[in-house]
C-alpha positions in Angstrom: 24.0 6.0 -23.8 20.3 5.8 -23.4 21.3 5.1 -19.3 22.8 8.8 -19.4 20.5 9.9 -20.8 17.8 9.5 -18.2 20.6 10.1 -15.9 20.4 13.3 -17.0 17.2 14.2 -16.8 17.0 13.9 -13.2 17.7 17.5 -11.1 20.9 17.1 -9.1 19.3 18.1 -5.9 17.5 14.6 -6.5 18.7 11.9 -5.1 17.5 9.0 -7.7 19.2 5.7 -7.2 18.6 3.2 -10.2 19.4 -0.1 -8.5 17.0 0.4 -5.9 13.7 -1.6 -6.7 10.3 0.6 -7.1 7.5 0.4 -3.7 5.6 -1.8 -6.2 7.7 -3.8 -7.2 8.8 -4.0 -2.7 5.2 -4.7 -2.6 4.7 -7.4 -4.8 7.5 -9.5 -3.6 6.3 -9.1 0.0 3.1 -10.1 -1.1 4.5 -13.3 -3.0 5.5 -14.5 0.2 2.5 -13.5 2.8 -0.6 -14.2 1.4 -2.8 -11.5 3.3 -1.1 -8.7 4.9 -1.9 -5.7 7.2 -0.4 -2.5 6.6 1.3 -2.8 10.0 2.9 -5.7 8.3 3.9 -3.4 5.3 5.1 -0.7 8.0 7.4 -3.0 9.6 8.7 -5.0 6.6 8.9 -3.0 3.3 11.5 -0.6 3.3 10.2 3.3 2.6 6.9 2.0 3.1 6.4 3.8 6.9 5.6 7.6 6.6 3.5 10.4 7.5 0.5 10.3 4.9 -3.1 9.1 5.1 -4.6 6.3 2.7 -7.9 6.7 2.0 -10.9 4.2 0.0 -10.3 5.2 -3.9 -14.5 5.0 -3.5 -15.4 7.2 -0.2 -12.7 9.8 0.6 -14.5 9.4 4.8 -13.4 5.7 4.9 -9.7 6.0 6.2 -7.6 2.3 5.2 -4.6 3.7 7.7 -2.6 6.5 8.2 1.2 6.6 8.8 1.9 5.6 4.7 5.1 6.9 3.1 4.4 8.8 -0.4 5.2 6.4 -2.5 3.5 3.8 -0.6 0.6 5.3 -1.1 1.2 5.9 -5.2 2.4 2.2 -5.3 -0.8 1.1 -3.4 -3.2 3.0 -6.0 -1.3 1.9 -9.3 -1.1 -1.8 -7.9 -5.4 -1.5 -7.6 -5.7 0.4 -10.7 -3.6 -2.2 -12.2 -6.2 -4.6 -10.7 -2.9 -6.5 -9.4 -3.5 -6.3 -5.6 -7.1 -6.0 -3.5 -8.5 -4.5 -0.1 -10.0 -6.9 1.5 -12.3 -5.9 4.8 -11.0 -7.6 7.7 -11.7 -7.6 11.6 -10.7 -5.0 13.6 -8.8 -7.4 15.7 -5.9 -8.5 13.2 -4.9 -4.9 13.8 -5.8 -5.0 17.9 -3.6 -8.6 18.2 -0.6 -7.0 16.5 -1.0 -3.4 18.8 -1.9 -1.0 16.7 -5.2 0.4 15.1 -6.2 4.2 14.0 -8.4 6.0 16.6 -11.4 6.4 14.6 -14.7 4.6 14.7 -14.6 1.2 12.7 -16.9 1.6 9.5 -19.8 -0.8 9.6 -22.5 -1.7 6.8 -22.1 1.3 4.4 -20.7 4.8 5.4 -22.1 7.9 7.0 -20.6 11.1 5.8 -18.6 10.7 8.9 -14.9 9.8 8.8 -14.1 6.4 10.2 -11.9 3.4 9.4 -12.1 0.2 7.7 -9.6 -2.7 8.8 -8.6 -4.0 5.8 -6.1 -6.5 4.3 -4.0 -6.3 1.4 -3.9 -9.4 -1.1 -2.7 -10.2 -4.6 -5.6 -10.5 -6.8 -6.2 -14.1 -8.1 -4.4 -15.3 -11.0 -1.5 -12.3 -10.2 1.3 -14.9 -9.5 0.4 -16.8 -12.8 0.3 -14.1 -15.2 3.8 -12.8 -13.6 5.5 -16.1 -13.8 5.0 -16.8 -17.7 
């Protein structure tokens, strides 16, 4: 009963599929298995993740982390940091050059002009996230 109820709730135009597993939860079993990944790696392997949308630094709205993020990648991405379940961690502009594709902007260096420019960056689970999910 309680099933149709949130059944129906959602618009008919909407099509909401209950099996399917949240971009989170995509995320976090990805990231179970490769310990630091690019979002090339994201792009290529998490279903839904690929779209048309910019992610930008929750701390400096000029530092661009890559563009080409599906919507809810992009929501998944800020809950999972909110959540303090995943990080960003800086990495060299070569992990994205090696597997052939980077964003044509000037890599960020030190701390940030007021200039728009983007910061190579690897996504990680935050230490102790596998532990506290397997109890």
């Amino acid at each position: 009963m309680e099933n149709q109820e949130r059944l129906g709730r959602v618009p008919a135009f909407v099509d909401f599929d209950y099996i399917t597993p949240s971009m989170e939860a995509l995320i976090l079993d990805y990231l179970d298995t490769h310990a630091q990944v690019t979002f090339i790696d994201l792009e290529d392997d998490v279903p839904g993740f690929q779209g048309d949308l910019t992610l930008r630094s929750s701390s400096n709205r000029n530092t661009i982390l890559w563009r080409g993020a599906s919507g809810s990648a992009v929501h998944a991405l800020r809950e999972l940091e909110k959540q303090g379940r995943i990080d960003f961690k800086e990495t060299s502009v070569h992990v994205y050059q090696n597997k052939g594709r980077t964003i044509q902007l000037p890599v960020a260096k030190g701390r940030s002009s007021g200039a728009l420019h983007w910061s190579p960056v690897v996504v990680e689970l935050k230490n102790g996230h596998d532990e506290v999910m397997s109890s």
